[in-house]
C-alpha positions as YAML, in Angstrom:
chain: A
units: angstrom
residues:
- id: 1
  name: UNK
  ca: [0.00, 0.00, 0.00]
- id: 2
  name: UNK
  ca: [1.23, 3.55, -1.29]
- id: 3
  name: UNK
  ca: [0.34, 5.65, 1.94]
- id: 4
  name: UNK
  ca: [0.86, 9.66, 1.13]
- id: 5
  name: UNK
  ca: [0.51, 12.58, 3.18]
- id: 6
  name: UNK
  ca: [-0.40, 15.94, 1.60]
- id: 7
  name: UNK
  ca: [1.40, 18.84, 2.31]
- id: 8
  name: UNK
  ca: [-1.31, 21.20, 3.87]
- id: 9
  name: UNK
  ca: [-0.16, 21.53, 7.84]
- id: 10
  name: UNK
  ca: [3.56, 21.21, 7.10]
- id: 11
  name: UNK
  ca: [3.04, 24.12, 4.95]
- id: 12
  name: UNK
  ca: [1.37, 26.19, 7.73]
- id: 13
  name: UNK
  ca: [3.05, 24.46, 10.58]
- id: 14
  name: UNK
  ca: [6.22, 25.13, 11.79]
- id: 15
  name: UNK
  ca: [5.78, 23.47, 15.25]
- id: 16
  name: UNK
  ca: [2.29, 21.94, 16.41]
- id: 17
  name: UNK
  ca: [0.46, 19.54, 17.84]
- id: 18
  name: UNK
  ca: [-1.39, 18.19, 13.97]
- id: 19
  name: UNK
  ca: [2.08, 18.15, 12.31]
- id: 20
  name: UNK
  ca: [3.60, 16.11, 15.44]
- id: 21
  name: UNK
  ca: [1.62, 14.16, 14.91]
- id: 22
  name: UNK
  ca: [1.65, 13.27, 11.46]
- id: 23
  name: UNK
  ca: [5.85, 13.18, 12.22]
- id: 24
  name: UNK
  ca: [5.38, 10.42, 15.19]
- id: 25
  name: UNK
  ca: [2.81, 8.15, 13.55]
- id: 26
  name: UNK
  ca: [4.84, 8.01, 9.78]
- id: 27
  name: UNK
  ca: [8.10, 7.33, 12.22]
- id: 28
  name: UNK
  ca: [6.37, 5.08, 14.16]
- id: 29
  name: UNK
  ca: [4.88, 3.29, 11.23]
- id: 30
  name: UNK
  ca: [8.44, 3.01, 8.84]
- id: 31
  name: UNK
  ca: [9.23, -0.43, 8.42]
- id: 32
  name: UNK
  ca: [6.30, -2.43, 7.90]
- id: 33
  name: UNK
  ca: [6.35, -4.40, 4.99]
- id: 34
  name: UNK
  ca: [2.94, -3.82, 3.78]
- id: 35
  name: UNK
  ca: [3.47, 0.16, 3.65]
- id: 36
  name: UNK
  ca: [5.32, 2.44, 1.18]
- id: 37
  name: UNK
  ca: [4.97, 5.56, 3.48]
- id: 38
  name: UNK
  ca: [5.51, 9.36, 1.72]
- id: 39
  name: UNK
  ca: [5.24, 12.36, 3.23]
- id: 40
  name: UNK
  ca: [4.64, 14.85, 0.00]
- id: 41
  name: UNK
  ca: [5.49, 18.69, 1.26]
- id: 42
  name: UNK
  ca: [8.03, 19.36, -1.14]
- id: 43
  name: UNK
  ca: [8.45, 22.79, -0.05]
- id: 44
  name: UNK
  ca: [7.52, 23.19, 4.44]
- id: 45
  name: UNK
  ca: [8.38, 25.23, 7.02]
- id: 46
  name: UNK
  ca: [7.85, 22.36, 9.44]
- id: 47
  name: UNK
  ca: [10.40, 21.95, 12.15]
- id: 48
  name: UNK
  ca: [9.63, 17.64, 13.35]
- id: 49
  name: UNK
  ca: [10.43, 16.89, 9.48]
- id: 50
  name: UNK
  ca: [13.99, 16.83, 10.42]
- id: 51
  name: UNK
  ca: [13.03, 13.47, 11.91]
- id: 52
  name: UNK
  ca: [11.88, 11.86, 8.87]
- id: 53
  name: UNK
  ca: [14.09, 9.43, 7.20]
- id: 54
  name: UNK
  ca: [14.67, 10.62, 3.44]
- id: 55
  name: UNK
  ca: [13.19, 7.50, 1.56]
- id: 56
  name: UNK
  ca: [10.02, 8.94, 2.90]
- id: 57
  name: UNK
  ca: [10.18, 12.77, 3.19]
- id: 58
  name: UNK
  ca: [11.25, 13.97, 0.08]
- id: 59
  name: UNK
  ca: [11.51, 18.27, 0.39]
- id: 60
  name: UNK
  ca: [13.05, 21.70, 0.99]
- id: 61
  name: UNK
  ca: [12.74, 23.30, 4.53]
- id: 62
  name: UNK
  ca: [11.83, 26.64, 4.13]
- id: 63
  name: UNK
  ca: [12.79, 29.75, 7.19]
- id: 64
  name: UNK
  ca: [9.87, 30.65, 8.23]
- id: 65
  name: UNK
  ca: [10.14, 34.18, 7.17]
- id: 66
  name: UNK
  ca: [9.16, 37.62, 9.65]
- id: 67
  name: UNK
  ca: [6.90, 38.80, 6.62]
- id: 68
  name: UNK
  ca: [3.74, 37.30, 6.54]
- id: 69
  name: UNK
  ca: [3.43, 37.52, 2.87]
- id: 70
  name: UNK
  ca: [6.41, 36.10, 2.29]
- id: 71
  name: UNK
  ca: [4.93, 32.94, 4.42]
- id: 72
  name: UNK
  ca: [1.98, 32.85, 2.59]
- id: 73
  name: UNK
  ca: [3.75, 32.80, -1.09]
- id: 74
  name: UNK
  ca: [5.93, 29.78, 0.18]
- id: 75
  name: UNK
  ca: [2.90, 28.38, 1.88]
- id: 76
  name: UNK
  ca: [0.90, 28.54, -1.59]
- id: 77
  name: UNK
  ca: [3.98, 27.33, -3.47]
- id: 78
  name: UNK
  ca: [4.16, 24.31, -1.71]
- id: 79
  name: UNK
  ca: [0.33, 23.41, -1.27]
- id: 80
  name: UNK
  ca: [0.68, 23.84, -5.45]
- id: 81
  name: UNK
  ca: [3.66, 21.89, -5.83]
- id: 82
  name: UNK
  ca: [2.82, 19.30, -3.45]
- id: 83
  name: UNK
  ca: [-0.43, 18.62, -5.47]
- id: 84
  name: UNK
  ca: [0.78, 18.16, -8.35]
- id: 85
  name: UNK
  ca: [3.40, 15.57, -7.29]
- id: 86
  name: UNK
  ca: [0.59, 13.47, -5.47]
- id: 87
  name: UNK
  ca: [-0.87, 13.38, -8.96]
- id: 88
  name: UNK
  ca: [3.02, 11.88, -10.05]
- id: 89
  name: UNK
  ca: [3.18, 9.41, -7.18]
- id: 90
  name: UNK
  ca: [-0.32, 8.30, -7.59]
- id: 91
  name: UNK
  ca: [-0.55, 6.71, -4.30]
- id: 92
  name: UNK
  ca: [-3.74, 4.13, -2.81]
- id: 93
  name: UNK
  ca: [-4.38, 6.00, 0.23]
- id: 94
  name: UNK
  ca: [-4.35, 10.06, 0.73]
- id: 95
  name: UNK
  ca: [-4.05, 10.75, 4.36]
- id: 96
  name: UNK
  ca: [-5.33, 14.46, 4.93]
- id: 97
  name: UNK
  ca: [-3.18, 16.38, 7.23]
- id: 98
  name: UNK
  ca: [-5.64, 18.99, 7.62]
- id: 99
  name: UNK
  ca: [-8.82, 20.52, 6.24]
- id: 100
  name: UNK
  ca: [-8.47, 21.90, 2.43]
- id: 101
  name: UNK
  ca: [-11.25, 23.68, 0.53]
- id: 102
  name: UNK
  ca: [-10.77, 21.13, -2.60]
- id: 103
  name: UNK
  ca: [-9.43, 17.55, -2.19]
- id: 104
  name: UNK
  ca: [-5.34, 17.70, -3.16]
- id: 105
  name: UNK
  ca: [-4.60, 14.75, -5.71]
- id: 106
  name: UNK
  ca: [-6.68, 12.42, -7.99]
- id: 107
  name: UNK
  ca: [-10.44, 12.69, -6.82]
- id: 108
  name: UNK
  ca: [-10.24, 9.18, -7.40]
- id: 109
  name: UNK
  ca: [-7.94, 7.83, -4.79]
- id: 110
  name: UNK
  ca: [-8.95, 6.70, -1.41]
- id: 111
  name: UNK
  ca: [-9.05, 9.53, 1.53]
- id: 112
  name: UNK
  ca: [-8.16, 9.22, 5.69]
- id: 113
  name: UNK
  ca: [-8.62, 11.88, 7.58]
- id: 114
  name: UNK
  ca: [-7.99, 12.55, 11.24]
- id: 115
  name: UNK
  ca: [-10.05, 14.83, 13.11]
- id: 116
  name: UNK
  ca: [-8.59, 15.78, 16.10]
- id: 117
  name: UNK
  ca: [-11.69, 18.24, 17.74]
- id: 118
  name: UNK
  ca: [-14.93, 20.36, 17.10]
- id: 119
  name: UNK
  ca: [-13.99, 23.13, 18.91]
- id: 120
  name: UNK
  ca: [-14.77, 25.28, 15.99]
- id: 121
  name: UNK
  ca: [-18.06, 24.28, 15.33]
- id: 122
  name: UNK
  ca: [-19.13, 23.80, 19.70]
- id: 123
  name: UNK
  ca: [-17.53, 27.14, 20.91]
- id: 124
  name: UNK
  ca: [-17.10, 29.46, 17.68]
- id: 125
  name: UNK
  ca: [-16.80, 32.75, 20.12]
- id: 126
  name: UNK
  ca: [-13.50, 31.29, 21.26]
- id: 127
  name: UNK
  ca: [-11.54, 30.73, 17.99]
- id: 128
  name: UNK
  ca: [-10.50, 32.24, 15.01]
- id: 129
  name: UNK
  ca: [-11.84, 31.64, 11.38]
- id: 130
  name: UNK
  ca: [-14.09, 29.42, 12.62]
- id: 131
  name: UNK
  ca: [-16.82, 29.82, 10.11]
- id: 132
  name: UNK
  ca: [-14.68, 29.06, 7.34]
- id: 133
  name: UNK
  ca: [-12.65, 25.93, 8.58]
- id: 134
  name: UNK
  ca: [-15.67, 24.47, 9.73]
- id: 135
  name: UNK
  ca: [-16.74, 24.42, 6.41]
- id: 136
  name: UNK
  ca: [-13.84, 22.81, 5.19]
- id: 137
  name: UNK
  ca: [-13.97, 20.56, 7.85]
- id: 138
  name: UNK
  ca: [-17.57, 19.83, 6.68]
- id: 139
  name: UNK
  ca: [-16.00, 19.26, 2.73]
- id: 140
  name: UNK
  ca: [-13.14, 17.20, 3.84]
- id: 141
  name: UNK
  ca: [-15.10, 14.95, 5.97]
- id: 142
  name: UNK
  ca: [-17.61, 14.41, 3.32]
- id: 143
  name: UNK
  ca: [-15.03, 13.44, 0.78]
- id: 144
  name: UNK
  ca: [-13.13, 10.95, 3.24]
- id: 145
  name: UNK
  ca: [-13.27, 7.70, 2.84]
- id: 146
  name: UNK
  ca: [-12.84, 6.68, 6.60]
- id: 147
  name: UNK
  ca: [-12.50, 8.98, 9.53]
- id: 148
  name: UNK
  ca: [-9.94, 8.89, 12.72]
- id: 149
  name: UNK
  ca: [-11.67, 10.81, 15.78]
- id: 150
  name: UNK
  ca: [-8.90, 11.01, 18.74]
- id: 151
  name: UNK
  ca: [-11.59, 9.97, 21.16]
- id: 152
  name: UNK
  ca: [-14.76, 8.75, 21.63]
- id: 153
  name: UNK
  ca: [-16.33, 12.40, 22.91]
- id: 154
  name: UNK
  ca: [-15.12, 14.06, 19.14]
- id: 155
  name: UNK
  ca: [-16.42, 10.92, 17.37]
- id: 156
  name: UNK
  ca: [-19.73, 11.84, 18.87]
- id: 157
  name: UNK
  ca: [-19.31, 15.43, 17.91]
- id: 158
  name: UNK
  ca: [-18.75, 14.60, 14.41]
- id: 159
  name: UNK
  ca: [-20.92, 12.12, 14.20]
- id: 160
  name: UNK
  ca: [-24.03, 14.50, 15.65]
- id: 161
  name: UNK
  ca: [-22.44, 18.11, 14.34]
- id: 162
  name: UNK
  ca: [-21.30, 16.88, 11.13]
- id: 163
  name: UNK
  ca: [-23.95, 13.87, 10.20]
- id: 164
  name: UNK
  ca: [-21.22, 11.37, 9.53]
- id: 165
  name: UNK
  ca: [-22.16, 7.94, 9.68]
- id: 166
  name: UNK
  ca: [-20.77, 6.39, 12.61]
- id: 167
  name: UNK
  ca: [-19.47, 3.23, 10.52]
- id: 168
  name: UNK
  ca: [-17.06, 5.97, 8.76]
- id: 169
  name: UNK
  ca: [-15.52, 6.35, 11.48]
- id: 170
  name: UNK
  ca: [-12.42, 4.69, 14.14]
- id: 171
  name: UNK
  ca: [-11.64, 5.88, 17.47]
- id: 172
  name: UNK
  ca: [-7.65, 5.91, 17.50]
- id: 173
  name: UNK
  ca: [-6.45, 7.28, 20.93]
- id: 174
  name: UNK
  ca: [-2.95, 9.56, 20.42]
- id: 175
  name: UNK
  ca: [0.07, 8.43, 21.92]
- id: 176
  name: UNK
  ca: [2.92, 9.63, 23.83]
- id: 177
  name: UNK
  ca: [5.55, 11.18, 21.56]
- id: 178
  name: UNK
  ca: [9.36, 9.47, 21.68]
- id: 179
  name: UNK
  ca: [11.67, 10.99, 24.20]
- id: 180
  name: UNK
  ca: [13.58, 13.06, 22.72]
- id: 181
  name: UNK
  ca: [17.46, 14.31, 23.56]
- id: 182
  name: UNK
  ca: [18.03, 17.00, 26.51]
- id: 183
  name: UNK
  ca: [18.48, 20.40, 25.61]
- id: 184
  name: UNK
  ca: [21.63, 21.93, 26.12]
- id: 185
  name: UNK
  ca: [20.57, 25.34, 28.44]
- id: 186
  name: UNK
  ca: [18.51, 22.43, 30.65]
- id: 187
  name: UNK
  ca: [20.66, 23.18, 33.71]
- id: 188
  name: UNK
  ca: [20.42, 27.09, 33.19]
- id: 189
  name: UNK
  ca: [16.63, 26.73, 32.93]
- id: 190
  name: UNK
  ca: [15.72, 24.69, 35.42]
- id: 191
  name: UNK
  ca: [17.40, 26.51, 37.77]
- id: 192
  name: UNK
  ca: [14.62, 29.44, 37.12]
- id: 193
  name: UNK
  ca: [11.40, 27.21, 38.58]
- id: 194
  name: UNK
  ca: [9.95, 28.05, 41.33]
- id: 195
  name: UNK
  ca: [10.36, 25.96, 44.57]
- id: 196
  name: UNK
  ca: [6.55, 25.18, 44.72]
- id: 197
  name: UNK
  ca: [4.33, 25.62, 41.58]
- id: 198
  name: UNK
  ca: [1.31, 24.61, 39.78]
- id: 199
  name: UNK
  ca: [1.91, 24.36, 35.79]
- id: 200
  name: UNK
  ca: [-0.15, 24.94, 33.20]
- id: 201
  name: UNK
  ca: [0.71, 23.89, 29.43]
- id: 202
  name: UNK
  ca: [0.24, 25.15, 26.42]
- id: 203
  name: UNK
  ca: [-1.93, 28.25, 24.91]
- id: 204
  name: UNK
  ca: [-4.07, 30.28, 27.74]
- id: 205
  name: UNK
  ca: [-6.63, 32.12, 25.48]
- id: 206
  name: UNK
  ca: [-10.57, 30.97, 25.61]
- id: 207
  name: UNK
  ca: [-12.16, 27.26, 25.99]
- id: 208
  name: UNK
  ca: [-8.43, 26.52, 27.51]
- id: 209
  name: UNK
  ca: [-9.98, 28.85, 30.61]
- id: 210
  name: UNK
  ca: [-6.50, 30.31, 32.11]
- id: 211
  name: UNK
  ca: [-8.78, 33.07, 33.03]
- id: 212
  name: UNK
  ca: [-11.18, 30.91, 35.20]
- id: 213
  name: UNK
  ca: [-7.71, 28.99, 36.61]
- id: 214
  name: UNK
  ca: [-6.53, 32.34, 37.89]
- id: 215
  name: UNK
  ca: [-9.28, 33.36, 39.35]
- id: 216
  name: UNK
  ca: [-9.80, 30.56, 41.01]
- id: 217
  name: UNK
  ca: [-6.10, 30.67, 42.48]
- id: 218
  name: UNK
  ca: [-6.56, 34.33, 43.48]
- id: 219
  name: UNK
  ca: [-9.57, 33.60, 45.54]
- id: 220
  name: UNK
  ca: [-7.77, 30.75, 48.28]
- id: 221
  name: UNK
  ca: [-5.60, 31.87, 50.50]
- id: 222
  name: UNK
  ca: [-3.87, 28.31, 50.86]
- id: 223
  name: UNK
  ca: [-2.61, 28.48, 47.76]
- id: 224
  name: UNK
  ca: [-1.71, 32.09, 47.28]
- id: 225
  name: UNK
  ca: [0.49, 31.60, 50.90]
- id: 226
  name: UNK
  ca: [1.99, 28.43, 48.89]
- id: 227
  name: UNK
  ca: [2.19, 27.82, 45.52]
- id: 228
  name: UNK
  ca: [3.27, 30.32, 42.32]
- id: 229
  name: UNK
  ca: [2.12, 29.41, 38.83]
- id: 230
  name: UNK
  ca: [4.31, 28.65, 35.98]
- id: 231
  name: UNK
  ca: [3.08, 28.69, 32.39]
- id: 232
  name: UNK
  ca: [4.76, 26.93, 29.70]
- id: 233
  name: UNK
  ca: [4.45, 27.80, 25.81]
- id: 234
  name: UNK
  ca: [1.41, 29.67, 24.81]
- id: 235
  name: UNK
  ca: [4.05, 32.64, 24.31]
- id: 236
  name: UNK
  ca: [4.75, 35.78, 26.76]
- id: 237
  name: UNK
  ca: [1.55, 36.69, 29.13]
- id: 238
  name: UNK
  ca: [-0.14, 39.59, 27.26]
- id: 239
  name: UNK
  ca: [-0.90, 42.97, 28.31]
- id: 240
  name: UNK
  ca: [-4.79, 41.78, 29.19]
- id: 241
  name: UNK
  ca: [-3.57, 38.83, 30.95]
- id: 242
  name: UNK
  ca: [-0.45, 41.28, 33.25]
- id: 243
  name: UNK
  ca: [-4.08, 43.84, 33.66]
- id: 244
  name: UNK
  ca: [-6.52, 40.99, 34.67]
- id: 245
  name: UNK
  ca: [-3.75, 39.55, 36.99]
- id: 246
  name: UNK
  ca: [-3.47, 42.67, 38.50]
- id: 247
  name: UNK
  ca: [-7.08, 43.40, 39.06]
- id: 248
  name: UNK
  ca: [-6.97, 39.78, 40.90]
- id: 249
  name: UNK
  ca: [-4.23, 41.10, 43.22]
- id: 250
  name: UNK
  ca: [-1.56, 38.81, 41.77]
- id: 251
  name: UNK
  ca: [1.76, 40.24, 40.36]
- id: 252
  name: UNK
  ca: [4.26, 38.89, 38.04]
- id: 253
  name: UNK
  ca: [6.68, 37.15, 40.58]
- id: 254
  name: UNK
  ca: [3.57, 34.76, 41.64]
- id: 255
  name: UNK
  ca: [2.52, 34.21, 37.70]
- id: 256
  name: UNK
  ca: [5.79, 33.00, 35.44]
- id: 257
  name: UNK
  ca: [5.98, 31.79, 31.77]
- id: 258
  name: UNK
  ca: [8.83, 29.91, 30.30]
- id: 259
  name: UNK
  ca: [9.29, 28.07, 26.95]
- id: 260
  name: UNK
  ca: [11.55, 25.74, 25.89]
- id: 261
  name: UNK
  ca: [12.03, 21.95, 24.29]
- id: 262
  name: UNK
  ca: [10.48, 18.95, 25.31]
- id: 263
  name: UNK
  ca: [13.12, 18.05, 27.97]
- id: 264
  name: UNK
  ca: [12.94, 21.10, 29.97]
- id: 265
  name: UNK
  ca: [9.13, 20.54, 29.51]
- id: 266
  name: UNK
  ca: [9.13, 16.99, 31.72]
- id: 267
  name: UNK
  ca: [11.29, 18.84, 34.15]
- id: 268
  name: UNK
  ca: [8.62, 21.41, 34.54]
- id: 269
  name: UNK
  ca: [6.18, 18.08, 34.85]
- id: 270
  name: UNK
  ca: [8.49, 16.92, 37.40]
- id: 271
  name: UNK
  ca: [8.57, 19.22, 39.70]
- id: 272
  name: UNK
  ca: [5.60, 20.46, 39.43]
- id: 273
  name: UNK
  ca: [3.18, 19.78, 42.79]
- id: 274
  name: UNK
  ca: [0.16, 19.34, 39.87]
- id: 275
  name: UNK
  ca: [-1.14, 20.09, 36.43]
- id: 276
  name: UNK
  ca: [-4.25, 21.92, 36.31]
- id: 277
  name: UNK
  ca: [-5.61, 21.28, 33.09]
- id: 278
  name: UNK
  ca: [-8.99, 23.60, 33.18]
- id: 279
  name: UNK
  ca: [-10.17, 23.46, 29.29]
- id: 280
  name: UNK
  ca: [-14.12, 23.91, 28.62]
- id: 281
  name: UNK
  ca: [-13.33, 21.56, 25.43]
- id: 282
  name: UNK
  ca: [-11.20, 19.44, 24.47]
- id: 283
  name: UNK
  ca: [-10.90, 16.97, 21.29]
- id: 284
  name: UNK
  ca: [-8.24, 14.60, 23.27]
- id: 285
  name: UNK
  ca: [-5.59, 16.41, 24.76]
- id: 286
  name: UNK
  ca: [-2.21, 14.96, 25.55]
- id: 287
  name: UNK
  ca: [-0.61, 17.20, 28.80]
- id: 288
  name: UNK
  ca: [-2.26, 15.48, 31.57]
- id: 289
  name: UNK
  ca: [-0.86, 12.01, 29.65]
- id: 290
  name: UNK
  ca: [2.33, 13.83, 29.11]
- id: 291
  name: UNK
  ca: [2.36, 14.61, 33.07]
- id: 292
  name: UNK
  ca: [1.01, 11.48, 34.68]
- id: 293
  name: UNK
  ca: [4.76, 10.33, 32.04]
- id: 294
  name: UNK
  ca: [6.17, 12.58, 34.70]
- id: 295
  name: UNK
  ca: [4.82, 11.64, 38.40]
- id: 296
  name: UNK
  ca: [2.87, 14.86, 38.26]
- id: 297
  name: UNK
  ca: [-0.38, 14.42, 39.51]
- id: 298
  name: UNK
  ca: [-3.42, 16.00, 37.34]
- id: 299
  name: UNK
  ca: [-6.24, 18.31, 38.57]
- id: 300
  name: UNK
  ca: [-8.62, 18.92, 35.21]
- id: 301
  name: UNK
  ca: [-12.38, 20.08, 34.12]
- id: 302
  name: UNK
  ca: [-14.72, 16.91, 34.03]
- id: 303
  name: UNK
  ca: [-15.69, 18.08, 30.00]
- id: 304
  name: UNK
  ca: [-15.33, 16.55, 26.50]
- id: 305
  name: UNK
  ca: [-12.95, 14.15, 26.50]
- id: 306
  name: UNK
  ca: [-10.69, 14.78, 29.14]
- id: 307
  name: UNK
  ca: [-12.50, 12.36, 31.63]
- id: 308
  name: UNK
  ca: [-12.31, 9.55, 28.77]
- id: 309
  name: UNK
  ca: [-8.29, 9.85, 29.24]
- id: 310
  name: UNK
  ca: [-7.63, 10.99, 32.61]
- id: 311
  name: UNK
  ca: [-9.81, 8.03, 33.82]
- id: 312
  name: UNK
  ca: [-8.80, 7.37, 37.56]
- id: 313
  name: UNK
  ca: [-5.42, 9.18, 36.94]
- id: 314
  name: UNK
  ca: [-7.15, 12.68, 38.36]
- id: 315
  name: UNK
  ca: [-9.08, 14.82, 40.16]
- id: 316
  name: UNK
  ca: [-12.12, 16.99, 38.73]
- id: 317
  name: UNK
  ca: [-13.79, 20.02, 38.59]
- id: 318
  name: UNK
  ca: [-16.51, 22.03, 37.12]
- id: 319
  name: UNK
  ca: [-14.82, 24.64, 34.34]
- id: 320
  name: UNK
  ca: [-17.24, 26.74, 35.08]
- id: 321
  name: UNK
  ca: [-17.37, 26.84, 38.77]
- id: 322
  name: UNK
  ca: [-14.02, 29.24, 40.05]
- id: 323
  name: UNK
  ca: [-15.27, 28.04, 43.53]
- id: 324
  name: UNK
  ca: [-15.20, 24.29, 43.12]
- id: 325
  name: UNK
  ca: [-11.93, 24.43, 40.98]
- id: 326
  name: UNK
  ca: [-10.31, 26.20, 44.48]
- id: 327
  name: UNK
  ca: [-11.20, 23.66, 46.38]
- id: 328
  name: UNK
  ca: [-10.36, 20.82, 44.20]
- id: 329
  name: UNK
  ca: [-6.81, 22.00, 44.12]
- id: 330
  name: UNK
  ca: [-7.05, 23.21, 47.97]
- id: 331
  name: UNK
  ca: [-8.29, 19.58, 48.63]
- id: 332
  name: UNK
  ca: [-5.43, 17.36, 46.71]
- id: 333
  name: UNK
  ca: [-2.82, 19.69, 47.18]
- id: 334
  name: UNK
  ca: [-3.31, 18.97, 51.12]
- id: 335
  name: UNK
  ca: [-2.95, 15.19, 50.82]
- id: 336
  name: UNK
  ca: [-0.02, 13.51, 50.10]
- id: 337
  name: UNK
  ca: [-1.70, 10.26, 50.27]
- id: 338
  name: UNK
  ca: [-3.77, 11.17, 46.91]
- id: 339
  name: UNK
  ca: [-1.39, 12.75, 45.27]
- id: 340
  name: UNK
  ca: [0.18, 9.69, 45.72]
- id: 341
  name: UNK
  ca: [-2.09, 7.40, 44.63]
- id: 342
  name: UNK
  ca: [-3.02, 10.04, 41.54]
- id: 343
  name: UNK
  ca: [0.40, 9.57, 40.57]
- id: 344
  name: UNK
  ca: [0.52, 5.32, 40.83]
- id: 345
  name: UNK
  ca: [-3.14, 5.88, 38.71]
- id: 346
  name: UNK
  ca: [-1.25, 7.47, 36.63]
- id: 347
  name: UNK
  ca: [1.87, 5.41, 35.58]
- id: 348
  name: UNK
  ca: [-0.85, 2.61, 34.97]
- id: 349
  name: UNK
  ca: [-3.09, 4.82, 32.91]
- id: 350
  name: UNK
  ca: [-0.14, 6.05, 30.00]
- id: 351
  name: UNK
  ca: [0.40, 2.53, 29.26]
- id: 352
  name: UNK
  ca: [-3.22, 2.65, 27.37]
- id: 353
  name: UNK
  ca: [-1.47, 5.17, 25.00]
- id: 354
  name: UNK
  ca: [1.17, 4.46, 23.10]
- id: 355
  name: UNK
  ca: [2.28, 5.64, 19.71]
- id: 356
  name: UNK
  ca: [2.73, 2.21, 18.93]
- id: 357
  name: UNK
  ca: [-1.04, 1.68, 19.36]
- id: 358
  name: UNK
  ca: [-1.80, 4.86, 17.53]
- id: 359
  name: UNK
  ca: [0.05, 3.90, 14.64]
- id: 360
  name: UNK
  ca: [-1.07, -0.19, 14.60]
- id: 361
  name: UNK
  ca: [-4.89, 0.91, 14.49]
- id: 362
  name: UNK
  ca: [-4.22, 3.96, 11.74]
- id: 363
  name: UNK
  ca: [-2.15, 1.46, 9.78]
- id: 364
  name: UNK
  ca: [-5.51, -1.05, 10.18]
- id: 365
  name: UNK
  ca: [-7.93, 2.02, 9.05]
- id: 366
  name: UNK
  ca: [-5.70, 2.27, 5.57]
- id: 367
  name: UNK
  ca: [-6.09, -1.85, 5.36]
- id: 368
  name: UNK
  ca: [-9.67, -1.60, 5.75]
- id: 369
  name: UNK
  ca: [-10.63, 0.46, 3.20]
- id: 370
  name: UNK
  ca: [-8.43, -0.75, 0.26]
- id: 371
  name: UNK
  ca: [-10.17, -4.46, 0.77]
...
């Protein structure tokens, strides 16, 4: 079987969750006999295609540029390019990597694609271009042969949102990403964590509800007297974020932000006392996986999916409820005996997702619709 991926999200990518993903499975899935495995972005900005062995990426990695036209030309240039040589290759199987207005390739060949959430389409206040990618969405599922939902919650979404029959679709869990090699400014940085801390990953803005996490920290004494948080990724705290804190009666000494690779990432899991993972929606969402990797116990909304992963390896709130997300934390954060047993829960739970898995039921999904 002739398995290509188009070049859409390596061409808007650059680092990402989608185009990790992609990177992991294809690596994960080199070497079975049965699969001839391309990865068609002849021109990508993507930084995890460094990874890819060259029988199966074939490319040029662009610099992503400072001018956003200049992005956009390149970004165009490869889509173009990258169509045209999935016509050349002529492959059985077109795995989408994201949601394009018209189908890339032969109309003809068979179509996977993976959708990873409906955040779009449930909570359109909260994102960006929402009306417009939902409609691609729409096209891209309608034109797919099969359909891989990260979790059972999104299958249901796009099963209910989008009217796909549920026989079109698989539930394939993510999994865990390889380790990869320790940065060399890991000493330096970890040196700059606070002695006690709650983390928080990724971007801050909307459904993720940083806003309702603060607030909720502001208003307990307990863990204002004892904890600091630290933010990783999602970029440098804007101005509204340095105003709301303020308003709260936090300052910036008690509310830090760091970035860095994915080593000084599972330090920051480490030592962490928890992960508060407060998101109104999620389609799957790997961090509390990513800390349970790390002994760091998890403290997360009971929404979506999140309760379908955490399982037993957490403790929950209400999203909505500032109140009941205080004394969640208040409440595990004062017993060493659950975070304890959060943290066994945990190192039981990750073993339930594994790229290996990921990539075995994907690789099944291409199998089943080529008999």
């Amino acid at each position: 079987m002739k398995i290509a991926f188009d070049s859409q999200i390596f061409c808007a990518q650059e680092f990402g969750g989608i185009s990790r993903y992609i990177c992991d499975l294809v690596q994960t899935l080199e070497g079975q006999e049965d699969l001839d495995l391309q990865i068609v972005a002849p021109f990508s900005i993507n930084a995890y295609l460094k990874k890819i062995s060259g029988s199966i990426f074939y490319g040029f990695q662009i610099k992503k540029s400072k001018y956003r036209t200049v992005n956009v030309a390149w970004r165009i240039l490869g889509l173009l390019t990258g169509n045209l040589l999935l016509y050349v290759i002529r492959p059985d199987v077109i795995h989408e990597t994201y949601y394009s207005t018209f189908p890339l390739g032969s109309r003809g060949v068979k179509r996977v694609l993976t959708i990873h959430d409906m955040i779009h389409e449930k909570l359109p206040d909260d994102v960006t271009s929402s009306k417009r990618l939902s409609e691609n969405k729409r096209n891209a599922a309608l034109r797919a042969d099969h359909i891989i939902c990260n979790s059972h919650s999104t299958q249901n979404d796009v099963v209910e949102i989008l009217g796909i029959p549920i026989e079109k679709t698989t539930v394939v869990y993510l999994g865990l990403s390889p380790k990869v090699g320790r940065g060399s400014d890991l000493t330096r940085a970890i040196q700059t964590l606070p002695d006690q801390y709650l983390l928080f990953v990724g971007a801050r803005a909307g459904y993720k509800n940083f806003k309702g996490f603060i607030e909720a920290f502001a208003s307990s004494v307990f863990l204002l007297s004892n904890y600091e948080i630290l933010c990783f990724g999602g970029g440098a705290l804007t101005e509204k974020e340095l105003t709301h804190l303020t308003g709260l009666g936090l300052n910036a000494a008690q509310v830090k932000q760091m970035s860095g690779d994915d080593a000084l990432l599972s330090e920051c899991y480490a030592k962490a006392s928890a992960l508060i993972y407060p998101s109104f929606y999620e389609g799957f969402g790997l961090p509390p996986l990513e800390a349970m990797a790390n002994d760091c116990p998890v403290i997360c909304s009971d929404t979506s999916s999140i309760p379908e992963v955490v399982g037993d390896a957490g403790t929950y709130f209400d999203p909505n409820s500032s109140s009941q997300m205080a004394e969640v934390m208040e409440s595990l954060l004062q017993s060493e005996d659950m975070r304890e047993k959060l943290i066994k829960n945990g190192q039981s739970r990750i073993a339930q997702f594994t790229i290996e898995e990921c990539a075995r039921k994907t690789a099944d999904v291409y199998r089943k619709i080529l008999k």
